[in-house]
N, C-alpha and C positions, 0 to 999 in steps of 0.2 A: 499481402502478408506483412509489410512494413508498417502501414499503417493500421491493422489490428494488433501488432508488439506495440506501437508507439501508443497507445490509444489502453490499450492493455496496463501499461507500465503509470499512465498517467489517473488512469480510474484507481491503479490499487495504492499506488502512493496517498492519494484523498481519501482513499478508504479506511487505509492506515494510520493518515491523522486525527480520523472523526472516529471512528467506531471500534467497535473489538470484534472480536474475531466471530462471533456469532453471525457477525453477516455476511462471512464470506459462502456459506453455501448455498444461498437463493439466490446470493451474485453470481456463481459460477453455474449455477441451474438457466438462469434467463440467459445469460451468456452464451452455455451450449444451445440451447433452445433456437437462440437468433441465430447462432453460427452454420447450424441443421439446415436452417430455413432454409441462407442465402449462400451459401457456401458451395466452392466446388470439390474444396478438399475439405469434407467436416471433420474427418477426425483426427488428419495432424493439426487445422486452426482452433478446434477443442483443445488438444492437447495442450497447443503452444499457448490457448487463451489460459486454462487452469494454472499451467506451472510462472506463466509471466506474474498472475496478477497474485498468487500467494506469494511470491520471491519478493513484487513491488510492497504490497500488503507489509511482509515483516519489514523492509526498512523505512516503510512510515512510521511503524512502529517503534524501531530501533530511534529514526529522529526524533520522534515523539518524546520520546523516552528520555533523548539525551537532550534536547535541548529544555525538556523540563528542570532537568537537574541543574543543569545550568544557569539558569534563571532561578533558580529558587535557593541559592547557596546562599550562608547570612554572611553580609558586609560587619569588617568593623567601624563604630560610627567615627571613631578619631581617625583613624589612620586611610581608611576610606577601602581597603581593601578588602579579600576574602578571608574569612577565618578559618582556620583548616585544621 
């Protein structure tokens, strides 16, 4: 179970950096699908798959997000800093 959270947490953070949210329902479709396969407890490790990898999903998101804005602030050219 540790390693389907840890595993979980790290597919939706990359998922969150690359894509939008369009992809998270054929992710969580295959997801359940394997979990059915191999699983002994399928539907609290569905469960815990779905809720881990949308919770990881938005703070890829949320970095995304922020570290764009961060990156993309304009410098001023004399002074060398950020213009606010």
């Amino acid at each position: 179970m540790t390693m389907l959270a840890a595993y979980t947490v790290l597919i939706g953070l990359m998922l969150g950096l690359r894509y939008r949210v369009v992809v998270l329902p054929p992710v969580i479709l295959i997801g359940w699908l394997t979990i059915f396969a191999i699983s002994l407890r399928p539907w609290s490790s569905a469960l815990i798959f779905a809720l881990l990898l949308q919770m990881s999903y938005l703070t890829g998101m949320v970095l995304k997000g922020s570290t764009k804005a961060f990156f993309t602030r304009p410098v001023d050219a004399v002074s060398g800093s950020n213009v606010q």
